[in-house]
C-alpha positions, 0 to 999 in steps of 0.5 A: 203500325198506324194508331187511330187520333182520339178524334177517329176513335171518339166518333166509332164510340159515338157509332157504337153507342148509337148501334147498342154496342156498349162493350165496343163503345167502352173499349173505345173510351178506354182508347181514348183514356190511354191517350190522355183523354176522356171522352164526354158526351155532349149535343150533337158530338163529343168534347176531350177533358185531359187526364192523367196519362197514367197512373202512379201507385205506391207499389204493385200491390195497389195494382188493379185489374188491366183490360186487354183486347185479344189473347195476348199481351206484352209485359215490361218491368222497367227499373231505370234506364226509361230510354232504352224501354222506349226504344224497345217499344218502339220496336215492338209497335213497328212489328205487331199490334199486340198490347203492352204494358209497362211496370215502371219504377219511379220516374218514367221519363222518355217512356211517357211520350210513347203512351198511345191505344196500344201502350201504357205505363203504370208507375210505382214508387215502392219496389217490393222486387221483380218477383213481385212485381212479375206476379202482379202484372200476371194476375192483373194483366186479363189475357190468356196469355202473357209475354215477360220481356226485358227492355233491352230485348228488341223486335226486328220482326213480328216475334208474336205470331209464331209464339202465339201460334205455338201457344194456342195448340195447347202442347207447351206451357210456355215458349221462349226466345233463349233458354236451355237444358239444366247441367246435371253432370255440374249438380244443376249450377249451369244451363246449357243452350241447346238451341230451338226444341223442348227445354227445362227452362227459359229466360225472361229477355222474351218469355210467353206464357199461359196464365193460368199454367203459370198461376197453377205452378206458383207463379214467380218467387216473392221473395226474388228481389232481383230478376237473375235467375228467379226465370229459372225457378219459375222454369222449374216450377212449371215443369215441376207441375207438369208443363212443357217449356219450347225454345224457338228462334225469334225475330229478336235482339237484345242491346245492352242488358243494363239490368246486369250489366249496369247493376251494383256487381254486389247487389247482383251477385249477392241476390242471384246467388239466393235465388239459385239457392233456392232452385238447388234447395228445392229441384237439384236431383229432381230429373224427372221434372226435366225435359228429355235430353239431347 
C-alpha cells in the first residue's frame, strides 16, 4: 500500500484548515506525528521539527487514549523477536490499510523503521504479563472493533475485510482464524478444530473482536502472565456472557511462533498450566455456555 510523504499530508492539513475542517486537519498532524514530525505552521507554508517517534513508557498502565480512523484496528504484543513482527507488518501493509499498533517490550529494534501513517509502536519497560498488556490496548486503543494478532502470524491476502464484514452484521462477538470445540469427553483439557463454523473458543494468532462485547465479559485475565491459553479463558468468558464466537479461513500463515517455541519450556509450561486451571476451576461442566456441537 502507498503511504503519503509528510509533505503531501501537510498541505491537505493546510487545505483543511483552510476549509474549516479541523477535525480532518488534526487526523492529519496526527499523520505526520507518526512519521517523526510535527507540522508548525508559519507564513506562507508549513516547517517539520523532528520528534520523538514513538513513545517509551514505564508499563501499560501509563498507557493513554489511542485515536484511530475507521472501525477497526489491528493490535500486536511484541515481547523479542522485533524482526519477525517486522516482517508481519509488513505483510499486513501489502494487504490492507487498516491501522496497527505495536505493544512492545523493551528494545523495538527493526520495528522502528516500519513507523509510517498506518503503524505505530509503544515501548514498555515493565511487563506486567500479556493479559495486562491485551486489556490495555482494548481499552485504549478507540475502535469499535479490535484485532489481537501474533507477530508470527503473516498476511497473504486481505484478511480484514471478511473478518469486518462478518462483524458488522452483529451476530458473532468475535471471529477468528484458528480455534475449536472444547473436548468434554476428556473434562475440558483439549480443544478440537473443527475447521471454519461456530465455536467455543478462538486463538489469539488473529482474533477480532468487538470491544465493548469484550469489555462487558471481563476482557483477559490479569493475572495471565503468559499468552498460552489466557485466549481460551477469554473464549469462555465471552460465551459465558452470552456471545457467539465464528472461525473462518483466512488468508493467513504463521512462521514460526517464537512465543512457544522459543520460550524457556519451564516458564511456559509452569504458566499455561495456571491459566488452564483456572478456565477448569471456573466453566469445566458449564456446557450450556458451549456452542452447539458438530
Amino acid at each position: 500500500m502507498t503511504t503519503k510523504s509528510k509533505e503531501e499530508l501537510a498541505q491537505e492539513r493546510l487545505d483543511a484548515r483552510a476549509a474549516k475542517d479541523f477535525a480532518k486537519a488534526d487526523q492529519l498532524r496526527d499523520q505526520i506525528a507518526a512519521l517523526g514530525f510535527e507540522v508548525i505552521d508559519v507564513a506562507g507554508g508549513f516547517e517539520f521539527r523532528a520528534k520523538e517517534r514513538f513513545p517509551t513508557l514505564a508499563s501499560t498502565r501509563d498507557l493513554r487514549p489511542i485515536k484511530i480512523t475507521g472501525d477497526i484496528a489491528i493490535a500486536m504484543i511484541v515481547d523479542g523477536f522485533a524482526a519477525d513482527a517486522a516482517e508481519s507488518v509488513r505483510t499486513i501493509k501489502a494487504h490492507t490499510n487498516t491501522p496497527v499498533i505495536a505493544l512492545v517490550v523493551g528494545d523495538p529494534a527493526e520495528l522502528v523503521d516500519e513507523i509510517d501513517t498506518q503503524f505505530q509502536l509503544i515501548a514498555i519497560t515493565e511487563n506486567f504479563g500479556w493479559g495486562e498488556n491485551a486489556n490495555a490496548l482494548l481499552k485504549n486503543i478507540s475502535s469499535q472493533y479490535l484485532v489481537i494478532m501474533d507477530p508470527s502470524t503473516r498476511f497473504t491476502g486481505d484478511a480484514m475485510a471478511p473478518v469486518l464484514a462478518e462483524l458488522s452484521k452483529g451476530e458473532y462477538n468475535a471471529v477468528g482464524w484458528r480455534g475449536g470445540l472444547v473436548n468434554t469427553e476428556d473434562e475440558w483439557r483439549s480443544v478440537d478444530d473443527k475447521g471454519a463454523g461456530e465455536v467455543d473458543v478462538l486463538f489469539s494468532y488473529f482474533l477480532a473482536i468487538n470491544c465493548l462485547d469484550a469489555t462487558n465479559a471481563g476482557g483477559f485475565n490479569n493475572r495471565a502472565i503468559y499468552y498460552r491459553n489466557a485466549d481460551i479463558e477469554f473464549s469462555l468468558r465471552l460465551r459465558h456472557a452470552n456471545g457467539r464466537l465464528l472461525q473462518i479461513d483466512l488468508p493467513l500463515e504463521q512462521a514460526r511462533h517464537h512465543g512457544y517455541y522459543d520460550t524457556d519450556e519451564e516458564f511456559r509450561e509452569v504458566q499455561s498450566k495456571k491459566n488452564y486451571d483456572r478456565i477448569l476451576e471456573r466453566f469445566r461442566g458449564k456446557s450450556a455456555i458451549l456452542s452447539p456441537r458438530r
